[in-house]
N, C-alpha and C positions, 0 to 999 in steps of 0.2 A: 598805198601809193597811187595818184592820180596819173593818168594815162593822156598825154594828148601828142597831136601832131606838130601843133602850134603853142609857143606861151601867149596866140591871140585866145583864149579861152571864153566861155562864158561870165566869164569877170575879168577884163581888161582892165580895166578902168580900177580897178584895186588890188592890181601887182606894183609892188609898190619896191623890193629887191630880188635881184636875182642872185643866185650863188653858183657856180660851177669849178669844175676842180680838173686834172688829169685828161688831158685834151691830146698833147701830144702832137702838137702840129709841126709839119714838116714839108716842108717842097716833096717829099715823095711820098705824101697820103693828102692827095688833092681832093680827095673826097671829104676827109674832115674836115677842112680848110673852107670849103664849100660849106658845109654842115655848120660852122661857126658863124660863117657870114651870114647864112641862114638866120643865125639866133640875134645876131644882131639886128639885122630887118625887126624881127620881132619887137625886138625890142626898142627901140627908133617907132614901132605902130603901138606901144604901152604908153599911155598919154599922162599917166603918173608915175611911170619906173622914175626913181632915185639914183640908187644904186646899183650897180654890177658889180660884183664880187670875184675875183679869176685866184682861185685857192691851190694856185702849184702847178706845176708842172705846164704850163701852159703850152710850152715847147719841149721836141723831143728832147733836143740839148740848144744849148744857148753858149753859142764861144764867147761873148761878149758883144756891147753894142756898138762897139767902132766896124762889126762886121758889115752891119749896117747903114750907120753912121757915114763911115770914110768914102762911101758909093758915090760916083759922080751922079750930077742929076739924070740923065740918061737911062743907068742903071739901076737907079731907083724907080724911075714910072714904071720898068717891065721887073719890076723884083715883085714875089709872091705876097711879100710883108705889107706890102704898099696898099691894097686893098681891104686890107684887115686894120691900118690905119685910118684910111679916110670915114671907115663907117662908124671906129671911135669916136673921129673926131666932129662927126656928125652927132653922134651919142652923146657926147661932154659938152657941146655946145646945145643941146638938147637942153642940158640941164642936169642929166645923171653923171654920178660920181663913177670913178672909173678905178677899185681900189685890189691892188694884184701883191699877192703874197709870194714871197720864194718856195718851188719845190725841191725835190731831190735832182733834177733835169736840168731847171733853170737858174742855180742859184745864183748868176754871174748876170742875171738882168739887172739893169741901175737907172737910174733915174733919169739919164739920158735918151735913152728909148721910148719910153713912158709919158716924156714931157714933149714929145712930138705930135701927141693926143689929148696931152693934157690927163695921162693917168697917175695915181699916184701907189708907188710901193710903201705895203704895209706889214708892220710886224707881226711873226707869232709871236705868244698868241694874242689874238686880236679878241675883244669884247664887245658885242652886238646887243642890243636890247631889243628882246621880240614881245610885242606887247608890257606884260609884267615879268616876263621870265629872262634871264642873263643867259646868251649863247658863249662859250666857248668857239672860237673860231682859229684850226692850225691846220694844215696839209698834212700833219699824221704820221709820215715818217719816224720823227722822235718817240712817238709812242709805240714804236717798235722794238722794245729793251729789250727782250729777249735776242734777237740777232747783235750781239757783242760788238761782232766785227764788223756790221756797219755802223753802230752808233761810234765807235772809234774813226772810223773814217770820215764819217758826216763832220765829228766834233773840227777833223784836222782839215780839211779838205775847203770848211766853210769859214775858218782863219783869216782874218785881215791879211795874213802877210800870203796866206796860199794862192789867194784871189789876186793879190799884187802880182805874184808870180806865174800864175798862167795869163792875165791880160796884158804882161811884159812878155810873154811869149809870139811868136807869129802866129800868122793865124792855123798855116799847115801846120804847124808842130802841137796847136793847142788840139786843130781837129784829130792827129794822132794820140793823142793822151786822151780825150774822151770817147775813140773807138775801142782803146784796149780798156778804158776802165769800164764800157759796157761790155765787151768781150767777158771781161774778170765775173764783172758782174753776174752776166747770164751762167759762166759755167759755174760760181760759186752757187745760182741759186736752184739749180739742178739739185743737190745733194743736202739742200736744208729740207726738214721737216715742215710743212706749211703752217704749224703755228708761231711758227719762230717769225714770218714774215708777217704775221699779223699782230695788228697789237696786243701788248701784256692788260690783262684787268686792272691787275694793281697801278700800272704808270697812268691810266684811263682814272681811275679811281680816284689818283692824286692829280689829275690836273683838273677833275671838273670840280674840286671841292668847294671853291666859291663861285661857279657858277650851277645853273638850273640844267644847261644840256649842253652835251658837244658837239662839234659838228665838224668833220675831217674828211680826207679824199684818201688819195695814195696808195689805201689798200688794195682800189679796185673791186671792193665786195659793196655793193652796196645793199644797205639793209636799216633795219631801227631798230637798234640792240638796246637794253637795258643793263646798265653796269651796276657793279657788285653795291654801289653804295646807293643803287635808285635813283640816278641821274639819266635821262633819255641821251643816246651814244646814235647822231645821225650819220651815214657813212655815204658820201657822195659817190656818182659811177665814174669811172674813165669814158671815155669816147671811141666807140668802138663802130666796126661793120657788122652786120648781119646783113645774111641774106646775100652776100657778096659774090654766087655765082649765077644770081639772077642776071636779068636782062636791067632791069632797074635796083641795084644793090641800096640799104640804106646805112646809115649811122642813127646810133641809136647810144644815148646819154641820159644819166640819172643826178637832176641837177634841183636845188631846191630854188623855192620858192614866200618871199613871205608877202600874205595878201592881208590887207586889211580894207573896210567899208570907209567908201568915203564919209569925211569929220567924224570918225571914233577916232578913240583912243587902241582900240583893242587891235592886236595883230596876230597871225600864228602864221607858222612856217609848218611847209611840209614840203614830201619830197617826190618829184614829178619827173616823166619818163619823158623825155624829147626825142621825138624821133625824125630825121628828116632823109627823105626819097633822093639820091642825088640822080 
C-alpha cells in the first residue's frame, strides 16, 4: 500500500479513478468534512480523473433528502452540505463522473440529492473493468452472513414499502428511530464475536465468482486478502482521526486508486493511504 499526503502524487496525470468508502460525515466531525473537501481539491487538480467512486456510507445517517431539499435558500448557503456540493459540482462539470453506492447509514439517499451535482446512485453490485481484470464493486455489508440478525434487518429495513414509511415520517420522529436503531446497534455489537462482523469466505467466494477481484468498505479493516477461491478481496478504510490530541490532529483514509499511462490500454488499481492535517 502506497503512502501519500496528497492524490497530487508523482503521477497525476494518470489517476484516472478514485474509490472511497465509510466516511461518515456529520455536522459534528468537522474534521472529516474538511478532510473530504480536502480530497476533492485534489481531485478538481487530477487533470485526467474520470471517475469518483463514494462506495457507502457516505454519511453518518441520511433521514432523507427533503432534509435538505425543503431548506429555504438562506438555510441552505450556511448548511454544512452546501460546501461539499459546490466542489462536486465543480468536479461533474470538470468532466468526472460522480457515481455513489447505498451503505448500511445512508440507504435513504435518492436521486434527488445527488442531482443537485449532477451525481449518480449506483447499484450493488457494481462491475468495474481495471485494465484486463473484472472488479467486483459492493459496500460489503451483505457479505456479512454470518451476523443473522443483521442480514434480516438489512433485507426488511431496505424494502420499498420500509423506505415509504420512514420518509412519510417527520423528520424528529425519523431522527428518533435512527438514534435508537444505532443505540440497538452499538449495544448488540458489544456481545458479537468479531468474526461475525466480518465477512463470511464463503459469501466472498460466491460473489466474486465471475469476477477477477472484489473490492468493498464497511468492514472498516482495511487490507488485501486473498479469498478461498484465489480471487484478490480489496478492503477499503473508513475515515478516521488520528493523532487527535495533538495540536494539529489528522484524518487519515484508506481509499483506492486506478492509474494508468497516458494512451495504454493497461490500468491497475491499488490501494492508498490519504492522510490530511486539519
Amino acid at each position: 500500500m502506497q503512502t501519500f499526503n496528497h492524490l497530487i502524487t508523482t503521477r497525476p496525470h494518470d489517476v484516472r479513478q478514485v474509490l472511497i468508502s465509510d466516511l461518515h460525515l456529520s455536522l459534528d466531525e468537522p474534521a472529516l468534512v474538511q478532510a473530504f473537501l480536502a480530497l476533492l481539491d485534489d481531485c478538481l487538480a487530477l487533470p485526467n480523473l474520470k471517475r469518483l467512486f463514494i462506495l457507502g456510507d457516505w454519511f453518518e445517517v441520511w433521514l432523507g433528502d427533503d432534509v435538505y431539499l425543503s431548506l429555504a435558500d438562506d438555510d441552505r448557503q450556511a448548511h454544512w452540505l452546501t460546501p461539499l456540493i459546490n466542489k462536486l459540482k465543480q468536479l461533474r462539470i470538470k468532466g468526472c463522473e460522480i457515481l455513489v453506492m447505498h451503505g448500511n447509514r445512508d440507504f435513504l439517499l435518492d436521486r434527488g440529492f445527488l442531482n443537485l451535482f449532477g451525481g449518480e446512485l449506483i447499484d450493488e453490485p457494481y462491475s468495474l473493468d481495471v485494465g484486463k481484470q473484472s472488479y467486483r464493486l459492493e459496500h460489503g455489508d451483505a457479505l456479512c452472513s454470518d451476523d443473522k440478525k443483521y442480514q434480516w434487518f438489512r433485507k426488511v429495513i431496505r424494502h420499498r414499502l420500509s423506505k415509504w414509511y420512514l420518509l412519510n415520517k417527520s423528520l424528529s420522529r425519523r431522527l428518533a428511530i435512527a438514534d435508537n436503531i444505532r443505540a440497538k446497534s452499538k449495544l448488540n455489537n458489544r456481545t458479537k464475536d468479531a468474526y461475525i462482523m466480518d465477512v463470511n469466505e464463503q459469501s466472498v467466494a460466491q460473489a466474486v465468482t465471475d469476477n477477477d477481484a472484489l473490492l468493498h468498505g464497511h468492514t472498516h479493516r482495511p487490507n488485501v486478502h486473498k479469498t478461498i477461491n484465489g480471487k484478490t478481496r480489496y478492503v477499503l478504510g473508513d475515515w478516521r482521526h488520528i493523532d487527535n490530541e495533538t495540536r494539529l490532529p489528522k484524518v487519515s483514509a484508506v481509499i483506492g486508486a486506478v492509474v494508468a499511462e497516458a494512451h495504454s490500454a493497461e490500468a491497475e488499481f491499488s490501494l492508498v493511504e490519504f492522510v490530511y492535517s486539519v
